[in-house]
C-alpha positions, 0 to 999 in steps of 0.5 A: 558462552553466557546465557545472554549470549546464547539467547542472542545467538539463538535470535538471530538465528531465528530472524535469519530463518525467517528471513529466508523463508520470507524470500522463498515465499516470494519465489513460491508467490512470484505475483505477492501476497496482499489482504483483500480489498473491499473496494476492489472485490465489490466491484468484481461482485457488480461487473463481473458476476460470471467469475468464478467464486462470486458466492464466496465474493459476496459472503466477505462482503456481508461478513465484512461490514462493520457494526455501524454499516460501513465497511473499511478503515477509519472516518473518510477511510470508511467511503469509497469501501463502504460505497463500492459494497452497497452498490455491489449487493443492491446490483446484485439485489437488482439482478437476483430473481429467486430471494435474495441471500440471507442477509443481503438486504438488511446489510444494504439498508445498513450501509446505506445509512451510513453513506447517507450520514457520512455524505450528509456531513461532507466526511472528508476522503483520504488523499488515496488514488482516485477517490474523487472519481471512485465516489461520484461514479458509484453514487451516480450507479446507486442512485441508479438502482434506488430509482428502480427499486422505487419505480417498483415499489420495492424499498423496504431494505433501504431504510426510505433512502431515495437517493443519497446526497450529492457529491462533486463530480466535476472531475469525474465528468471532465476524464468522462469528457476527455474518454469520451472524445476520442483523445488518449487514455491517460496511463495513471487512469488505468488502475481505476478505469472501472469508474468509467462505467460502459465507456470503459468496455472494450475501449478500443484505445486500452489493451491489457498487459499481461493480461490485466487493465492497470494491474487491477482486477476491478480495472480488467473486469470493467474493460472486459465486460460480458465474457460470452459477447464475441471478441473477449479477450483470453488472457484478461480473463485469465487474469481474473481468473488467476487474481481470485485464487489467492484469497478464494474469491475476495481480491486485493485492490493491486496485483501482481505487485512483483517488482514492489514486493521484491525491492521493498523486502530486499531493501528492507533486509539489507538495510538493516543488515540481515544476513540473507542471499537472495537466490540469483534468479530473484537479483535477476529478475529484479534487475530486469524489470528497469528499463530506460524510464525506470520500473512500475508497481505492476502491469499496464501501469506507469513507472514511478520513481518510488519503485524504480527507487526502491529496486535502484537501492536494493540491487546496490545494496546487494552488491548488483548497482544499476546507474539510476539516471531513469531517476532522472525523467522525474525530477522537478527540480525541487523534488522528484513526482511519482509518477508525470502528472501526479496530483500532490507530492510524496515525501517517501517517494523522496526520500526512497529516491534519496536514498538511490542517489545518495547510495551512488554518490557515496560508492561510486566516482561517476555518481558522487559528480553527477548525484552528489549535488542533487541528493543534498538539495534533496535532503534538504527539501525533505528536512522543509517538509516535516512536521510541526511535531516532528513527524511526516505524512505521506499520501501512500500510507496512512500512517506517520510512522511509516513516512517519518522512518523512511524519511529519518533513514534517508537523511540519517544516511545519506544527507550532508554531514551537519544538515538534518541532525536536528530534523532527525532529532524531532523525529526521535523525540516525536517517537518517544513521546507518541509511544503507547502504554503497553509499548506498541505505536499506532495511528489508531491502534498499536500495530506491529508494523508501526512499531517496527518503523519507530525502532527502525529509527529509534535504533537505526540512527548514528546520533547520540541517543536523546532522552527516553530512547533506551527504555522507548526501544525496551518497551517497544521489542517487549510488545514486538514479542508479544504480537502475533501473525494477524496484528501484521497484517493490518491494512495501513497502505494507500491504494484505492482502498487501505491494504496490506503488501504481507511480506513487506510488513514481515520483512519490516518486523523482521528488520526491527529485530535484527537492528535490536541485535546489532544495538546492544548498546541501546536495548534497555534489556541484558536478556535478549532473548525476547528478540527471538523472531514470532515472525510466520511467513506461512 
């Protein structure tokens, strides 16, 4: 065995290793692993300070603002964390009798400065899930608090902020009216039932499942209220209770996200050909989660077509095919919703659904008849909604790399022959020429994650290489060497506020290597040895 040989032997080794632990991991953590959220810890601070770990819930908060006032990510990215903290501490400022934790007060004025100057300026919000109600309901509880801190004199932490500017609430006000009325709680309202404020206590019209109000702490805290008033129900609180032990206190916006975890890293791994047997119980439990309408990201909310989707494709790919005609219940003719009822569309949604169909299609006798037709109109609505530049955006993460792989690799696949080659084609040369200096990709800053979706097509697609491809993937696999654990976990994904699902993104770096390995061809680097997976699941 050659020396280049042994290296790749010794990688591949090692991304199947990784890959393993990655799966024990999820059978060790059955609710997955996410990155706190901001938004959702901030609400857990204001309506549940009863909860065990609410010391070490406002400390993240104070050591999470950022220099400028704001918590959270980028621009519009920035408001509804940073509106969910400041109305969190000048609750708790509002509530504290004895003096106030050091450092509580002057982060409140910080942050409301920057609220102010960012409202002021109309910053644009992110199409993530309910901002347009997260935002005038916490601007509403602020102004709130600003009134008795003036009615008492008491304003030296607020920078002569009286009330920040006002925002559309129109929205708002119409779910308030339609609550408030007695008619049925819309099921996509759950995961944000917190927004409505003391409507939502108690309301007779929701009940947990397992235990949580649309898989959201923050949802579950505002349902239950004051724990000691007669009737608190036990398994909520012990939802809360469990969802703080994870991260010590912070909370992620979403969880338990089992069923999302498992699909995304199976299909992950499979698609990329990673040798790994998922044990039989997780193959189990996955297929069990599908019912007639498909399966949801977490407990108590809707099912959705890009996690019925996902589970559909990883089971077949794992040898466990499922009929996908729960697909089905969400075409719209031109394209599939995520969920009935959702505002805008989503082409990852799409193109995961591509893939489910398309997979039946190809394998299957009754799927070719009954799925063929409807994978190639599909495919085709998904070549129309991309780019000038040759990218896609998606409103379930902010980043393009993400939407445009998963997009290049349902097309590659599974769109009729001769149909999408010259989308695919823009796509690769938009990767090429968005690459950074030091080989990494990123919306705003290299991440690992983003690169591993560029190889992912740089070396998944079964098109004659295009200009620059080779020493493209040569300088991307040199940088994916190089990162460590914390430049994984860069929250990118769209919930109420951006987060990071771990394993997913492990799992996605761990695919990009073991593509690296099976394209020798492409790899711009006869010594493969820094294709050895850095990858930690611990």
């Amino acid at each position: 065995m050659t020396t280049s040989q042994a290296a790749a032997a010794r990688g591949e080794s090692e991304v199947a290793a990784s890959a393993r632990e990655l799966l024990g991991a999820m059978v060790l953590e059955p609710a997955g692993r996410v990155t706190p959220s901001v938004y959702e810890t901030g609400r857990v601070v204001a309506d549940a300070p009863w909860l065990t770990g609410h010391d070490r819930r406002l400390r993240y908060l104070l050591d999470a603002q950022r220099s400028d006032g704001g918590w959270g990510g980028v621009s519009g990215y920035a408001v509804v964390p940073t509106v969910s903290a400041v109305e969190a501490l000048l609750g708790t400022l509002r509530r504290t009798q004895a003096p106030a934790p050091t450092g509580l007060a002057a982060a409140t004025g910080r942050g409301l400065g920057a609220l102010t100057d960012w409202l002021s300026r109309g910053t644009a919000l992110p199409d993530t899930p309910a901002a347009d109600l997260i935002v005038p309901a916490l601007v509403e509880r602020i102004n709130d608090h600003l009134t008795f801190f003036a009615a008492r004199d008491d304003r030296g932490f607020t920078g002569g902020v009286r009330a920040l500017p006002s925002v559309d609430r129109r929205r708002l006000d119409a779910v308030l009216a339609l609550v408030g009325s007695g008619r049925p709680v819309p099921q996509k309202l759950l995961h944000a039932f917190e927004v409505l404020g003391p409507l939502a206590r108690r309301h007779s019209g929701v009940s947990p499942v397992a235990g949580a109000i649309g898989a959201s702490p923050a949802a579950t805290a505002a349902w239950i209220g004051d724990p000691a008033t007669p009737g608190a129900d036990p398994e909520a609180l012990a939802y809360l209770r469990t969802a703080v032990g994870p991260l010590d206190g912070p909370v992620p916006c979403c969880t338990p996200i089992t069923v999302f975890e498992r699909a995304w890293v199976l299909s992950s791994l499979a698609r990329a050909g990673v040798p790994v047997r998922p044990a039989p119980k997780l193959i189990a439990e996955l297929a069990a989660a599908l019912g007639p309408q498909g399966t949801a990201t977490g407990p108590g909310l809707p099912a959705d077509a890009d996690t019925t989707s996902v589970t559909l494709y990883a089971l077949a790919r794992l040898g466990h095919p499922v009929d996908p005609a729960s697909l089905l219940h969400f075409d719209l003719g031109s394209h599939f919703c995520t969920w009935q009822g959702e505002d805008g569309r989503s082409v990852t949604t799409n193109a995961h659904v591509l893939e489910a169909l398309g997979w039946h299609a190809r394998h299957t006798s009754a799927g070719a008849s009954r799925y063929g037709g409807r994978a190639a109109a599909l495919a085709g609505w998904l070549s129309d909604e991309q780019q000038p530049d040759g990218s896609w955006a998606d409103r379930w993460h902010a980043s393009p790399y993400y939407a445009t792989s998963c997009v290049v690799t349902a097309l590659d696949r599974y769109a009729p022959a001769n149909t999408a080659g010259s989308a695919v084609d823009r796509a690769v040369d938009w990767l090429v020429a968005t690459q950074r200096a030091d080989g990494a990709w990123g919306r705003w800053a290299g991440t690992a994650e983003e690169t591993a979706y560029a190889l992912h097509v740089l070396l998944g697609v079964r098109r004659p290489a295009r200009p620059g491809v080779p020493e493209a993937i040569g300088r991307g696999l040199q940088h994916l060497s190089e990162v460590d654990d914390q430049q994984v976990d860069t929250p990118l994904w769209h919930d109420k506020d951006l987060y990071a699902p771990v394993l997913i993104v492990r799992a996605a770096v761990l695919a990009a290597r073991q593509l690296a390995m099976a394209r020798s061809d492409l790899v711009n680097n006869p010594d493969r040895s820094s294709l050895r997976s850095r990858t930690v699941v611990s």
